[in-house]
Backbone as CSV, one residue per row, in Angstrom:
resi,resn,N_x,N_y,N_z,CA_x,CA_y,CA_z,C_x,C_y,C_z
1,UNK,2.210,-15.508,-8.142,1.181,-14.603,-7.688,0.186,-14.359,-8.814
2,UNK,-0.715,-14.229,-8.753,-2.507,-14.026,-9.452,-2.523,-12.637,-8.873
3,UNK,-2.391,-11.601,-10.208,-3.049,-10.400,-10.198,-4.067,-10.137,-10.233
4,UNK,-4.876,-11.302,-10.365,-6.421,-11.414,-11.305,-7.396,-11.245,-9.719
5,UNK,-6.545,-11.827,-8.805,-7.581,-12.086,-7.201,-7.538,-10.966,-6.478
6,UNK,-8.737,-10.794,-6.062,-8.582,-9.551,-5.404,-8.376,-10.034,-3.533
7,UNK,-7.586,-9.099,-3.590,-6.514,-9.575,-1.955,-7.223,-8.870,-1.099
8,UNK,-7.351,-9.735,0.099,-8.131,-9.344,1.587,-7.563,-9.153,2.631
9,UNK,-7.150,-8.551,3.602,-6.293,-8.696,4.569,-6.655,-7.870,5.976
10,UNK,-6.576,-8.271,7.208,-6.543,-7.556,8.051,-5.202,-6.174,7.975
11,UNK,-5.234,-5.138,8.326,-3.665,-4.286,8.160,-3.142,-3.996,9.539
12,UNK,-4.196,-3.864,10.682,-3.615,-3.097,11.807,-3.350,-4.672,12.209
13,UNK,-2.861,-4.513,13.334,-2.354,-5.992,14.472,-3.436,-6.503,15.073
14,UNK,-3.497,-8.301,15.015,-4.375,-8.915,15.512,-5.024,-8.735,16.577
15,UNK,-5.766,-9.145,17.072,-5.573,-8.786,18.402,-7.150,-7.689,18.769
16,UNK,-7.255,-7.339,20.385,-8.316,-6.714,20.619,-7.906,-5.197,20.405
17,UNK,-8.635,-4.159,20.350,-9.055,-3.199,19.893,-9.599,-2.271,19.740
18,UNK,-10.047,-1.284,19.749,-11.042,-0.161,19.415,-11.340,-0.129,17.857
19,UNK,-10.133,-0.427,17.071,-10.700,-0.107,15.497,-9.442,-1.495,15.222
20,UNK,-9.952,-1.998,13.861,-9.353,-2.694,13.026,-9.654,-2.157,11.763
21,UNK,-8.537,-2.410,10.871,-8.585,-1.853,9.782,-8.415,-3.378,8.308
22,UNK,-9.042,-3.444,7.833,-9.160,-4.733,6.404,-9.152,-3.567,5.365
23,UNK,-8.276,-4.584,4.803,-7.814,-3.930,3.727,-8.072,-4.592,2.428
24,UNK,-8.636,-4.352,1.363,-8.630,-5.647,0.310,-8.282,-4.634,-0.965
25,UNK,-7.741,-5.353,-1.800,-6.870,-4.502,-3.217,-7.534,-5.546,-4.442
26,UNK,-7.809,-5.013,-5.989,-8.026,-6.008,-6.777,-9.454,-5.553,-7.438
27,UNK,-9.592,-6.482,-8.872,-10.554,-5.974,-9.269,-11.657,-6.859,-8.830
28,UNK,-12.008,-7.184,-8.113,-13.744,-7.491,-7.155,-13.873,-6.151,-6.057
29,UNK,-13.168,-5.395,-5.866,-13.296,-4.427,-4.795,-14.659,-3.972,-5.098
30,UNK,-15.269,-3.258,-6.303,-16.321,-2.501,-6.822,-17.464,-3.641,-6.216
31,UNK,-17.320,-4.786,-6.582,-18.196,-5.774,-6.077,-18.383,-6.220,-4.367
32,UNK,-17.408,-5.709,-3.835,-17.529,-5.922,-2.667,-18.158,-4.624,-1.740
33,UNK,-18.175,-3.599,-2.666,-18.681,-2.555,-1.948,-20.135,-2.547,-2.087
34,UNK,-20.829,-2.873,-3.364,-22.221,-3.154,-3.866,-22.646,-4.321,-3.296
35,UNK,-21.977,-5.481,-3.119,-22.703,-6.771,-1.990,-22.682,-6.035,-0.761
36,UNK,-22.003,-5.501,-0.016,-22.018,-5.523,1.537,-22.347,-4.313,1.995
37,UNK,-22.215,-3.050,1.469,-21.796,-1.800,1.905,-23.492,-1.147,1.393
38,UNK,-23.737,-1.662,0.058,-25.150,-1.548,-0.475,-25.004,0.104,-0.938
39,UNK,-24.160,0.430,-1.148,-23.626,2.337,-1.722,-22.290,2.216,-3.027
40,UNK,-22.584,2.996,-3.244,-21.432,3.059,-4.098,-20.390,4.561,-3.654
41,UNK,-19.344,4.150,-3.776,-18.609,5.476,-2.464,-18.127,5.913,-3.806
42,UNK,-17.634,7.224,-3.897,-16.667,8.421,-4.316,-15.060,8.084,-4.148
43,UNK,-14.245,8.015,-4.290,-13.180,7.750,-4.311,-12.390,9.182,-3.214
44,UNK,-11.594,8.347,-2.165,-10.999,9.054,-1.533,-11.814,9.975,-0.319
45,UNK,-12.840,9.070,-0.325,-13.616,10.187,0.733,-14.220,8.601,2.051
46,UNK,-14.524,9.005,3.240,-14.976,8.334,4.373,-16.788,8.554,4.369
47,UNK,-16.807,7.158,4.414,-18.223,6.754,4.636,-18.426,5.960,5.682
48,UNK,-19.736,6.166,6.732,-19.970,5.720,7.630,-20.767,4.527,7.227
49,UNK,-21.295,2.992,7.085,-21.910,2.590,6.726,-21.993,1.166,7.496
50,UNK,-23.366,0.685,7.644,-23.010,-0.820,7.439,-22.700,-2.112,6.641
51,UNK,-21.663,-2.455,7.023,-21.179,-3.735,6.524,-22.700,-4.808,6.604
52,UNK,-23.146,-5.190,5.508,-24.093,-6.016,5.779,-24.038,-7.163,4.741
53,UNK,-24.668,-8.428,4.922,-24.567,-9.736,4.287,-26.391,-10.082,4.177
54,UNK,-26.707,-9.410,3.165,-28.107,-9.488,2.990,-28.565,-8.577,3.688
55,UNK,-30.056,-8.656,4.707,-30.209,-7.582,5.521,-29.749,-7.528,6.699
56,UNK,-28.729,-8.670,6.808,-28.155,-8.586,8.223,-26.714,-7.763,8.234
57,UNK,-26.922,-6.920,9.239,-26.172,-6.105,9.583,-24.756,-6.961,10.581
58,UNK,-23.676,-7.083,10.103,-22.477,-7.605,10.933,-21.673,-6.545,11.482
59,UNK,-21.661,-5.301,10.964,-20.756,-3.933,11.767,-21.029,-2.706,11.318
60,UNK,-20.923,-1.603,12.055,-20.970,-0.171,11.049,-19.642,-0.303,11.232
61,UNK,-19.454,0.340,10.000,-18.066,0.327,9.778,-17.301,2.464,9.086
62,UNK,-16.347,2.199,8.594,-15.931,3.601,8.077,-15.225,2.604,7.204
63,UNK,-15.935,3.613,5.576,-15.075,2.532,4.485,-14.903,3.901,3.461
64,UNK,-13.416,3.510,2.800,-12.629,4.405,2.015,-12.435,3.604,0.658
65,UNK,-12.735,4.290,-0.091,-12.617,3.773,-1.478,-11.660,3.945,-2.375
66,UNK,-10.294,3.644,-2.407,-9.452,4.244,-3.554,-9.234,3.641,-4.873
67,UNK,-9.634,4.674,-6.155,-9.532,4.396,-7.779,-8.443,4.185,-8.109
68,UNK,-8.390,3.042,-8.757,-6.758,2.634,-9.491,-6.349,3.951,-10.692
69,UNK,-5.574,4.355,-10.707,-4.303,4.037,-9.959,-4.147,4.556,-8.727
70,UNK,-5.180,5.873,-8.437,-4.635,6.542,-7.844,-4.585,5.557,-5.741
71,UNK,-3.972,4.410,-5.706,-4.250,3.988,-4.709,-2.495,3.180,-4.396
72,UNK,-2.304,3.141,-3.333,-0.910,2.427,-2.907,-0.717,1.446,-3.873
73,UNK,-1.601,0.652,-3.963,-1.495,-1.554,-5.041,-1.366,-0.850,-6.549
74,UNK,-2.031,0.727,-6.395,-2.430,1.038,-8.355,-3.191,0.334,-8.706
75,UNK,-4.063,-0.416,-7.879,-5.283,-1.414,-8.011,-6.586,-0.593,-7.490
76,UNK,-7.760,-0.788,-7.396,-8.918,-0.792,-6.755,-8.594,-1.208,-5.399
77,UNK,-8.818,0.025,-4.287,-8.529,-0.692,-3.050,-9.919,-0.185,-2.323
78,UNK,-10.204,-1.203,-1.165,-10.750,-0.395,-0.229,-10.206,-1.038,1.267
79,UNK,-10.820,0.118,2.120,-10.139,-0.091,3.384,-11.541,0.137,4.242
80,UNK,-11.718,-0.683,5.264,-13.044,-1.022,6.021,-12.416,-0.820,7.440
81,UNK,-12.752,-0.045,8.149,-12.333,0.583,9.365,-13.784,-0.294,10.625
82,UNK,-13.444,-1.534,11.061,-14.337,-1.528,12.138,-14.260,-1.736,13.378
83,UNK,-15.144,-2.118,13.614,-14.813,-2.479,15.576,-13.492,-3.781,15.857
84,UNK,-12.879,-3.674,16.763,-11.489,-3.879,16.911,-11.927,-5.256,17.348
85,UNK,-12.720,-5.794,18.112,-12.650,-7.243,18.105,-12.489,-8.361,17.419
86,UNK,-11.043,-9.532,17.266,-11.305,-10.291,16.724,-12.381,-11.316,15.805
87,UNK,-13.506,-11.613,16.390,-14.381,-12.004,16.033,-15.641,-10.807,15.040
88,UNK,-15.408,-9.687,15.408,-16.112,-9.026,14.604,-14.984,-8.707,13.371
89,UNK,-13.612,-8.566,12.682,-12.785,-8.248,11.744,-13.133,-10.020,11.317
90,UNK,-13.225,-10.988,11.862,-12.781,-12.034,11.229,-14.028,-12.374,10.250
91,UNK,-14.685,-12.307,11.034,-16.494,-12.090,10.062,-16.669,-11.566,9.160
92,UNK,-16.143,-10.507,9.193,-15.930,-9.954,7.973,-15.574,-9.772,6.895
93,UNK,-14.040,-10.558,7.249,-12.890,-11.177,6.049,-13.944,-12.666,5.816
94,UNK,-14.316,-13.134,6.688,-14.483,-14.311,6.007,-15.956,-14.155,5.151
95,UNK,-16.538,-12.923,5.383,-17.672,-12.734,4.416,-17.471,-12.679,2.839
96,UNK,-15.853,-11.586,3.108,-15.513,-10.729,1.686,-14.720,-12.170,1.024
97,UNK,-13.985,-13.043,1.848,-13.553,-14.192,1.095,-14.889,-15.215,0.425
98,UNK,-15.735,-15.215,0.726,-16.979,-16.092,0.141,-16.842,-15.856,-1.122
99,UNK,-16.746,-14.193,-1.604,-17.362,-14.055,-3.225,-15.889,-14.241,-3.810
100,UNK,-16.485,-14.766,-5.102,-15.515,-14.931,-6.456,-14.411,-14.162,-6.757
101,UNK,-13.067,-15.205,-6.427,-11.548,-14.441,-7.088,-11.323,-13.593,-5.700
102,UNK,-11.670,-13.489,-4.784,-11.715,-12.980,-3.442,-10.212,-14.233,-2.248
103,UNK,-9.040,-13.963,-1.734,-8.614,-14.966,-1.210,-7.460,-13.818,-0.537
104,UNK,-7.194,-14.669,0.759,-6.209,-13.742,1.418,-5.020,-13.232,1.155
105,UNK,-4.681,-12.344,1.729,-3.564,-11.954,0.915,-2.500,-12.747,1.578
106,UNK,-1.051,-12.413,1.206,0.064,-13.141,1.457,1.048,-11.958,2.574
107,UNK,1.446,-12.253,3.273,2.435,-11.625,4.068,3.267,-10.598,2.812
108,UNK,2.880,-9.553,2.590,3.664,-8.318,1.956,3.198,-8.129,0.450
109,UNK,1.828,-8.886,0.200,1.230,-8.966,-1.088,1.008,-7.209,-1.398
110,UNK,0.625,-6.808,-0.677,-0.217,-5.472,-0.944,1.371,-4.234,-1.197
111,UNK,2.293,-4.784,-0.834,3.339,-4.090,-0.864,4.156,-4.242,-2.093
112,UNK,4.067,-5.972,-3.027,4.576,-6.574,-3.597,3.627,-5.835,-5.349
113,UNK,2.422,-6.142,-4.596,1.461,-5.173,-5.682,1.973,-3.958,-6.313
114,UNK,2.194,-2.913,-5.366,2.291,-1.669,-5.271,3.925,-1.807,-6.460
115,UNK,4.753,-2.592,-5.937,5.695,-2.540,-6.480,5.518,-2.991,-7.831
116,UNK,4.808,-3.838,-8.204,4.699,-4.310,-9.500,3.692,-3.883,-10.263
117,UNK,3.105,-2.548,-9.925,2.386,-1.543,-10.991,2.990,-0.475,-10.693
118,UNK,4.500,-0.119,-10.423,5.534,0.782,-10.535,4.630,1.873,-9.459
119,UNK,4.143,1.889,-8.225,3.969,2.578,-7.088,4.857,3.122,-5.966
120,UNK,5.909,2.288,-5.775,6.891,2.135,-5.575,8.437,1.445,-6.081
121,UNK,9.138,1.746,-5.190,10.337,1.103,-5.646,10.880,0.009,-5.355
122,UNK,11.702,-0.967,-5.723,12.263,-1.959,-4.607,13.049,-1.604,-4.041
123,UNK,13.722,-0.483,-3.651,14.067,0.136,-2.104,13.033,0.858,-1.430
124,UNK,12.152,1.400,-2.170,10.965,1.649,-0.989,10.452,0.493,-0.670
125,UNK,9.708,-0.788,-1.137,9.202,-1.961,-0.641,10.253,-2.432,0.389
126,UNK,11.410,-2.467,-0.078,12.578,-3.327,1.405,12.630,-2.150,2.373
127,UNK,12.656,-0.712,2.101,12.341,-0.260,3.291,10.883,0.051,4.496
128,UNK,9.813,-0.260,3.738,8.387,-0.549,4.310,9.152,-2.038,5.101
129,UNK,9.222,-2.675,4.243,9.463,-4.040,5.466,10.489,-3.892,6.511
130,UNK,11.638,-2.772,6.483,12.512,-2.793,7.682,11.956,-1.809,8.480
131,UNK,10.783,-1.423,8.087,9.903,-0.350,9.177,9.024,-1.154,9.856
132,UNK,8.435,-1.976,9.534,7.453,-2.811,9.979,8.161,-3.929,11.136
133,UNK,9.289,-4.036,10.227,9.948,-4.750,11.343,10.873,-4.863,12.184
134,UNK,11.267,-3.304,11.929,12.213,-2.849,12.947,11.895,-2.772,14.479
135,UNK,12.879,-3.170,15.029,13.142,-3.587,16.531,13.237,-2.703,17.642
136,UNK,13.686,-1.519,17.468,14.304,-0.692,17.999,14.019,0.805,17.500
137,UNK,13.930,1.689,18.368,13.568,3.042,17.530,14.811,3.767,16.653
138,UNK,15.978,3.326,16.994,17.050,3.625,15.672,16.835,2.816,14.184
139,UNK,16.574,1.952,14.445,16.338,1.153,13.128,15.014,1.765,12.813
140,UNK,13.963,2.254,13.460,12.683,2.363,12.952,12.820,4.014,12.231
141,UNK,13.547,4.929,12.723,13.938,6.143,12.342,14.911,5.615,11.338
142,UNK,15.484,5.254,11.142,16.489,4.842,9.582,15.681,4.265,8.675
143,UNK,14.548,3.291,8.961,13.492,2.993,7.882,13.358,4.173,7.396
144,UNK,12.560,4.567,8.396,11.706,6.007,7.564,12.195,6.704,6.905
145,UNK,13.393,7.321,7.350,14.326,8.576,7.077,14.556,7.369,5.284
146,UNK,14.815,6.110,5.014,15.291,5.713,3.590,13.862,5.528,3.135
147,UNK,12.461,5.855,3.597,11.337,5.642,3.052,11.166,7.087,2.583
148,UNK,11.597,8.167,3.076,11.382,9.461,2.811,11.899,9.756,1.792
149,UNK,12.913,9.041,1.093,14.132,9.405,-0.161,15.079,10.004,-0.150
150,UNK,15.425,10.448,1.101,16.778,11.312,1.771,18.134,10.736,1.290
151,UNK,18.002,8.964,1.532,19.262,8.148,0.891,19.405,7.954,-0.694
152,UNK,18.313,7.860,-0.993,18.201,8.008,-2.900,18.508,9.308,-3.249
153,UNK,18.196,10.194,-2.614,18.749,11.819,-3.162,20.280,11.767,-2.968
154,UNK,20.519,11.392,-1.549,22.377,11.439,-1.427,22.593,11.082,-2.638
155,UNK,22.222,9.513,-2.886,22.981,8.962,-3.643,23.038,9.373,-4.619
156,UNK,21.985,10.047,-5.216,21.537,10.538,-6.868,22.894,11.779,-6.783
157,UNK,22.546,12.617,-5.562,24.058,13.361,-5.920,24.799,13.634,-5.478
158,UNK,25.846,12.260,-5.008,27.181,11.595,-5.295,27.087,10.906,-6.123
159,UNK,26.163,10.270,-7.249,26.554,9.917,-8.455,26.792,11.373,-9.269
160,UNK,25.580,12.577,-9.130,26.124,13.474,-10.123,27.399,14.189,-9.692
161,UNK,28.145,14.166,-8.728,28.981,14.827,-7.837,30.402,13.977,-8.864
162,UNK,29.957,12.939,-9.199,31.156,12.356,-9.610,31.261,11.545,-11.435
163,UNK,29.928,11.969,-11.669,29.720,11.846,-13.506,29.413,13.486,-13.861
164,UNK,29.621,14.526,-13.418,29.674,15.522,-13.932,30.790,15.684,-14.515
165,UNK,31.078,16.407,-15.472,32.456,17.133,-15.820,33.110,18.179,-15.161
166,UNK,34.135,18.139,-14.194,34.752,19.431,-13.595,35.184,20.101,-14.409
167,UNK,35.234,21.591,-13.758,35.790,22.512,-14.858,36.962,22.108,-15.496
168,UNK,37.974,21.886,-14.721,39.201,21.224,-15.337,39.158,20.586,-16.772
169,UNK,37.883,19.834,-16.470,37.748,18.455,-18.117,37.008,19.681,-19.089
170,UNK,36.313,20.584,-18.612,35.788,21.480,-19.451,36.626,22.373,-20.181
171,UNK,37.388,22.848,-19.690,38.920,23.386,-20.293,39.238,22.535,-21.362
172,UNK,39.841,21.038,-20.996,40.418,20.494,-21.651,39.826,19.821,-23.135
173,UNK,38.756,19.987,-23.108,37.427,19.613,-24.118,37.543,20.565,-24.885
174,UNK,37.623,22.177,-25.052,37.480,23.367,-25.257,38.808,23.180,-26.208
175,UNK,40.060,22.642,-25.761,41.486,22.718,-26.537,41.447,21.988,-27.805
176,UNK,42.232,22.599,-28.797,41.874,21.731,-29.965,43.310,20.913,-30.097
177,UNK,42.560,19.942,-30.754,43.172,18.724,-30.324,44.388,18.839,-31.118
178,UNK,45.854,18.324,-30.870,47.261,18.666,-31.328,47.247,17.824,-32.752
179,UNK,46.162,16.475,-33.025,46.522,15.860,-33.895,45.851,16.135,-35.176
């Protein structure tokens, strides 16, 4: 994997629509907002704008800007909210793929990111993927519920439940020793 490329991706499901959401992480993001968007956004706030490729206008869109770190990848992200039709999201990716160090992302890149600028964990990353791809609404409620940290807390204490010292050993620590 190339940390250096900045990753493009559709996020919501293929397909027709009311809204699609592209997602791209990486350092060209700043550049992709100044080619197309023609603004420079604030971090963490919604802008209504058009997506444009010169003076041609391809979508209004709603675009969110998040500052590394403070963003899921800990990268430069932005997220481009537009009209849900295939052909209008694909236009788009294939605009933001034209410019330099710009290339799609990989099935769980943006997750793989996150994990490897310490954003998450690798039990939060394996549990994002058993949410995504859980089958069934028991499995999809057990994602979450181990995405929430409910199972890392158990565990954190039944490990301290059982590396603490009971009073018992505290007593016996306290006795001076016969030898």
């Amino acid at each position: 994997m190339n940390n250096e490329d900045t990753i493009v991706s559709i996020a919501t499901p293929m397909g027709t629509g009311a809204i699609s959401v592209i997602r791209c992480s990486g350092s060209n993001v700043t550049e992709i907002m100044q080619y197309f968007l023609k603004e420079e956004l604030a971090p963490r706030r919604a802008y209504y704008v058009d997506f444009k490729n010169k003076e041609i206008i391809l979508d209004d869109v709603i675009a969110i800007f998040y500052k590394a770190p403070q963003s899921y990848t800990g990268e430069d992200m932005l997220e481009i909210m537009c009209h849900g039709g295939p052909v209008v999201y694909q236009l788009i990716i294939d605009e933001i793929l034209m410019l330099k160090s710009c290339r799609l992302a990989k099935a769980g890149e943006f997750s793989e990111r996150a994990f490897l600028n310490n954003k998450i964990s690798l039990f939060e990353a394996e549990s994002i993927c058993a949410l995504i791809n859980a089958k069934t609404k028991a499995a999809a409620l057990a994602a979450r519920e181990s995405l929430s940290g409910k199972m890392t807390n158990d565990l954190f204490k039944i490990c301290l439940l059982y590396t603490s010292p009971s009073p018992r050993d505290k007593r016996q620590s306290r006795m001076p020793s016969s030898a």
